[in-house]
N, C-alpha and C positions, 0 to 999 in steps of 0.2 A: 437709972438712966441707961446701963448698957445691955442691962436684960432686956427693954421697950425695945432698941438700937437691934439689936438677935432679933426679936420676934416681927419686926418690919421689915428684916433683911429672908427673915425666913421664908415671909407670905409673899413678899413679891418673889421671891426664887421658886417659891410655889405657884404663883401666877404665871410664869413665864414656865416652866416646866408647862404648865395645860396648854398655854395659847402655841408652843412650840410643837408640842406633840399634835395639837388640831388643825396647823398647818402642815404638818406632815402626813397628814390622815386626807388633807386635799388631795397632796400627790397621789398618794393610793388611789383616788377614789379617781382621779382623771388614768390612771393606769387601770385601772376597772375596767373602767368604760372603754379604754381603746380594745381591751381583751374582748368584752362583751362585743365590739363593732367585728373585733375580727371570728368571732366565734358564729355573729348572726351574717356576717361573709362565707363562713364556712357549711355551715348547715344551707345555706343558700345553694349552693354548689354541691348539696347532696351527701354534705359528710355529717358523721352523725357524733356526737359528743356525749364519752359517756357521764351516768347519771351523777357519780361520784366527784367530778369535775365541775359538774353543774351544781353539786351539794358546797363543793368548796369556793364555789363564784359567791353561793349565798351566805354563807359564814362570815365571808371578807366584808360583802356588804355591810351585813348587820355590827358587825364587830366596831367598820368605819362609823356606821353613825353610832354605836355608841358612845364613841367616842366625843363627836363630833357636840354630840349632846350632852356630855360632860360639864358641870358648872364646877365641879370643884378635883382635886385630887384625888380624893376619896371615892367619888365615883368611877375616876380615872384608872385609880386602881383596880377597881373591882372589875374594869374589862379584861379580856385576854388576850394581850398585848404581843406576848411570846408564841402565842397562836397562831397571829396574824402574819407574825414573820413566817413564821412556817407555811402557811396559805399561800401566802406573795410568791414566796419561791415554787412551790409547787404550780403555782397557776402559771408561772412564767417559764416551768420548763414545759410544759401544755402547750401555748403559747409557740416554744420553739416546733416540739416536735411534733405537734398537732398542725397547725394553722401555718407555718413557715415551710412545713410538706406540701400544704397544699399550696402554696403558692409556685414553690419549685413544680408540682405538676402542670398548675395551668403555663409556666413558664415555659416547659417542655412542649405543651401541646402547642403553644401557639410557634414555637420556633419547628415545631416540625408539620408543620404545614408544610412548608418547602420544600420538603425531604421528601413527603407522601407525591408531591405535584413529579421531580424529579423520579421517583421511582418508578412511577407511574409510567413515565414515557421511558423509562429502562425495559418494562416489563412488556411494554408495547411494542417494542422493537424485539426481544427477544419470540417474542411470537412469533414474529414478521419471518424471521429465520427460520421459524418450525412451519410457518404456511410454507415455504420455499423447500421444504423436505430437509435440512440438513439440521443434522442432529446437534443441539447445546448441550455441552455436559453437565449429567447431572449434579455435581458440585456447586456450580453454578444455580441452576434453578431452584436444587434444594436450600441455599441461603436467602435466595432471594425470598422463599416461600418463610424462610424462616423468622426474616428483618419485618417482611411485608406483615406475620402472626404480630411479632410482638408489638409493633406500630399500630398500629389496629385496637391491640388487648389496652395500649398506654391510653390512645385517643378516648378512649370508651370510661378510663378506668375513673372513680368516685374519689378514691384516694390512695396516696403512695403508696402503701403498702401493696396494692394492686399494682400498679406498675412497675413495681419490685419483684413482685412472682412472676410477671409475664417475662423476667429476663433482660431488662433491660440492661443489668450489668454485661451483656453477650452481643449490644446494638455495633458497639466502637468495632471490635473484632469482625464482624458479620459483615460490616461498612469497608472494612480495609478488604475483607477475602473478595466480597463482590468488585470492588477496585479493582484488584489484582490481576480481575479476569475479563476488564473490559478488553486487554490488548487481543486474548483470545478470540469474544467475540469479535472483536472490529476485522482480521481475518478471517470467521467465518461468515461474516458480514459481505469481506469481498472477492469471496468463493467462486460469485459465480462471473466475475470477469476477470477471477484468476483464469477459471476455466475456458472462458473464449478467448482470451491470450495463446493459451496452450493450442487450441486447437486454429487459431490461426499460423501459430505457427508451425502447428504441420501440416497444415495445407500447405505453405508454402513448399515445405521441404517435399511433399508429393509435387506437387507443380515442378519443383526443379528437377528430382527423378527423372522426370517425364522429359525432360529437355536432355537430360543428362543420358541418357538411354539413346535419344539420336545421334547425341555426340559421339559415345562408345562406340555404335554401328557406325561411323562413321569414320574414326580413327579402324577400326578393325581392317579396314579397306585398303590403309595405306601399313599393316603389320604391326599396327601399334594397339597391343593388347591391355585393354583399362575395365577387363572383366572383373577382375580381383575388387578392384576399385568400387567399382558399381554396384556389386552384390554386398559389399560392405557398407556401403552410404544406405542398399535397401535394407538392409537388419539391421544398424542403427535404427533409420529410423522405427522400424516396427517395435522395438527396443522404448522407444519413448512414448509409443501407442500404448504399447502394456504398463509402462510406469502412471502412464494417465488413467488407465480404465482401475486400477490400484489404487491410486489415488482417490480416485471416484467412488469406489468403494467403503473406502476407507472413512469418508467421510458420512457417506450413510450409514457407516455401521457406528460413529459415534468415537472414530479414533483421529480428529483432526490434525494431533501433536503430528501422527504417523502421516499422516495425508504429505500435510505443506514440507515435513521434513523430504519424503518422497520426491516432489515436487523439486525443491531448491536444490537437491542433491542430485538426483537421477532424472532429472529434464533437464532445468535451464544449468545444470553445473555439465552436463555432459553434450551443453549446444555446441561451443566449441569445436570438441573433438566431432563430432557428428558432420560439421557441417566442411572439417577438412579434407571428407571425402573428393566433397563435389571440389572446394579448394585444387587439388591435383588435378581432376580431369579438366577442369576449366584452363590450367595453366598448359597441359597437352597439348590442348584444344588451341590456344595462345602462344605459341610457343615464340612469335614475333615479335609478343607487346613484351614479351619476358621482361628483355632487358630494361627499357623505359619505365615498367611499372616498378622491377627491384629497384632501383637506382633512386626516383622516387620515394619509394619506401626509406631507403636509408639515410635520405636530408632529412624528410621528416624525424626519423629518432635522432638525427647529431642536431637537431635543433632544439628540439622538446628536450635532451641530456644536457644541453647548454641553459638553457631557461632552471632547472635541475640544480646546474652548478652556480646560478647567480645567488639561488637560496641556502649556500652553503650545503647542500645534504648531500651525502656519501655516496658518488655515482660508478664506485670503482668497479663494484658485481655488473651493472649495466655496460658499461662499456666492453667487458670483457665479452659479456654476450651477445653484441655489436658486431664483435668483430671478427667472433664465431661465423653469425649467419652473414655477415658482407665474406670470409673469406669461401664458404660455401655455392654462397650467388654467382661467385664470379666464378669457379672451379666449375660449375655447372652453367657461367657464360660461354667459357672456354670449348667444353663440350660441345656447345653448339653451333661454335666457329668451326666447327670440323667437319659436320653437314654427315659425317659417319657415325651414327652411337646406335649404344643397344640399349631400345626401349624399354625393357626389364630395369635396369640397372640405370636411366635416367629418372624413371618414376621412383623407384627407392629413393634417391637423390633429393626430389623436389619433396617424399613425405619429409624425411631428414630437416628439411629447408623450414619446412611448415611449422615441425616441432620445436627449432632454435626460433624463428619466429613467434610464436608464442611463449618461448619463457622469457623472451626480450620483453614481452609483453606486460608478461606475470608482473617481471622487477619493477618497471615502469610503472604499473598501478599500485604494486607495494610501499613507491617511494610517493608517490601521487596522493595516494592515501582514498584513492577512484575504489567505488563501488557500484553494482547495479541493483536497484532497489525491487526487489519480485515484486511483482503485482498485488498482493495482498499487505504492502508496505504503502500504494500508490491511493491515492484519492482522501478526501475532506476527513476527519475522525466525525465518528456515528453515536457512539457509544461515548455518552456526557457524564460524567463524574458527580456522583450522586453527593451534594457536600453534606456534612453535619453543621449546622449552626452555632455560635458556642453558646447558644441558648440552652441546647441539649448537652452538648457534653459538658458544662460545666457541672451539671448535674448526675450525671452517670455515676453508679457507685462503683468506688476501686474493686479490683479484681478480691478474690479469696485469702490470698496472700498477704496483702496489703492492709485487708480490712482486719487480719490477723495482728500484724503490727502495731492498728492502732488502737485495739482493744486495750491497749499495756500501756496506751496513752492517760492522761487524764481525761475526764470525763467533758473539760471546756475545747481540750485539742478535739477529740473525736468528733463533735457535733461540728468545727470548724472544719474537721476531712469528710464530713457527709454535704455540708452547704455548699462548699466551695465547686 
């Protein structure tokens, strides 16, 4: 009775052993087929699968149905069971690193669609700049030439490994240095109404020469000698003539850094002093509105020092140079209540006046926190910021360094630092 009891216990544990392994042999065979969908995806798309891969698609199969057609253990056994695992896992790392490459490529191509449309109208404009004569530096162009190869080589490419060679690890880098250097162009972008800036404003200061030159003969007449004056307002400005045609140079010859530095430093940094020439002769020339115009001037700074002190900030340096150029204006009111002075020596005076004047200035805009924006700071930005999708970069492969790193990984981390 208990030997019968064993051998009923045995066939059914044998029956269930087959019908369990031939439910398992489904799953296989629906992971088959999704391999086979994404294989005949793949060769669709031009990638090509080698034979050896195709040899172990058809072992699995066969192997599955024999299984499949299995009636008892015995023939159960006689498949190749420990094979198939083998097979499985090999198709599945295929799988990864075949077919989940290529999906990471078309996933790069389609996110850099975007990139190609923006580049495009990068590269457009940077032309626009070479029709206009003024030199982009080659750094620049030669990235752009660089980003523009490898984007082109990715679009084109059949499968990752090609868009691997073309360098796509070097796009992220390429994308930040062209970044870098939109601030550049967008200044050589507004080159050329830096440049009518500049020269209107020396026209101006010709135009007032000219006026200022009646003035002098004019004063000369009554002993009041403002030649010193005059001939120094003419060599300033010829002075800022030659910093412009340098300038101008300079940007044809492909040194823009040297151009606008020229520019902010030895033009509009030196308007000021330049334009204090005419400043004296005009107050010579005035000698009546003097007093009304300083007096004037100086409610203006005790009130702007007061607005100053309502914000708490430290007006102590201002004040002191307040009180410099008010004890100065009046010393040289005084002079003039006298109706006797020596013109030598009241024009030293009023330069004197002009110089405390302006560091009253300085302080004032120091605490102010006032700046003038040059011209090549002024108008819309041109130059649009090329983005990356994170279509694309999540695909980018780590630098050299890093891909070192994870060499020393396991083999399940590293496939997660190449997908991610």
């Amino acid at each position: 009775m208990g030997g019968q009891m064993d051998e009923t216990m045995q066939q059914q544990n044998q029956e269930r052993r087959l019908k369990d392994t031939q439910r398992g042999a489904k799953q296989w065979e629906l992971q088959l087929k999704e391999f086979e969908r994404a294989k005949k995806s793949y060769e669709k798309g031009g990638g090509v699968v080698e034979q050896s891969t195709n040899d172990d698609l058809q072992k699995a199969k066969d192997i599955i149905q024999a299984i499949k057609n299995a009636k008892t253990n015995e023939e159960l056994d006689a498949v190749a069971g420990d094979e198939l695992n083998g097979l499985m896992q090999s198709l599945e790392e295929n799988r990864r690193d075949i077919f989940e490459a290529k999906q990471r490529l078309d996933s790069m191509k389609r996110g850099m669609k975007g990139m190609i449309s923006g580049l495009k109208q990068f590269e457009k404009q940077v032309a626009n700049l070479t029709k206009k004569k003024i030199v982009v530096p080659t750094e620049i162009t030669d990235n752009l030439t660089k980003l523009r190869t490898i984007m082109d080589v990715v679009n084109a490419a059949k499968t990752w490994e090609e868009a691997e060679a073309a360098g796509i690890e070097d796009m992220q880098d390429l994308m930040q240095t062209v970044d870098e250097g939109r601030q550049q162009l967008e200044m050589l972008a507004r080159w050329p109404q830096t440049l009518k800036q500049i020269n209107n404003e020396l026209k101006n200061l010709d135009r007032q020469l000219k006026k200022d030159k009646t003035i002098v003969d004019r004063l000369a007449k009554k002993e009041i000698d403002m030649t010193a004056n005059y001939e120094g307002f003419a060599a300033a400005i010829a002075k800022l003539k030659a910093v412009r045609d340098d300038a101008t140079a300079k940007i044809a010859a492909g040194d823009s850094e040297g151009a606008f530095d020229a520019i902010e430093n030895d033009f509009f940094g030196q308007m000021e002093d330049v334009w204090q020439f005419d400043k004296v002769i005009q107050t010579m020339n005035n000698l009546g509105q003097f007093k009304s115009e300083f007096k004037r001037g100086i409610t203006q700074a005790q009130q702007t020092i007061k607005k100053l002190e309502k914000k708490k900030l430290d007006v102590t340096a201002v004040k002191e140079a307040l009180q410099e150029l008010q004890d100065k204006g009046n010393a040289i009111l005084a002079i003039l209540k006298t109706k006797d002075f020596d013109a030598e020596v009241l024009i030293g005076d009023f330069d004197e006046l002009q110089n405390l004047g302006q560091d009253l200035q300085d302080k004032l805009n120091e605490l102010m926190g006032g700046s003038e924006d040059m011209p090549w700071e002024q108008g819309p930005q041109q130059f649009k910021q090329v983005q990356m999708p994170s279509t694309v970069s999540r695909y980018l492969p780590k630098k050299t360094i890093e891909v070192k790193q994870a060499v020393q990984q396991p083999m399940q981390q590293q496939t997660n630092v190449i997908v991610q």
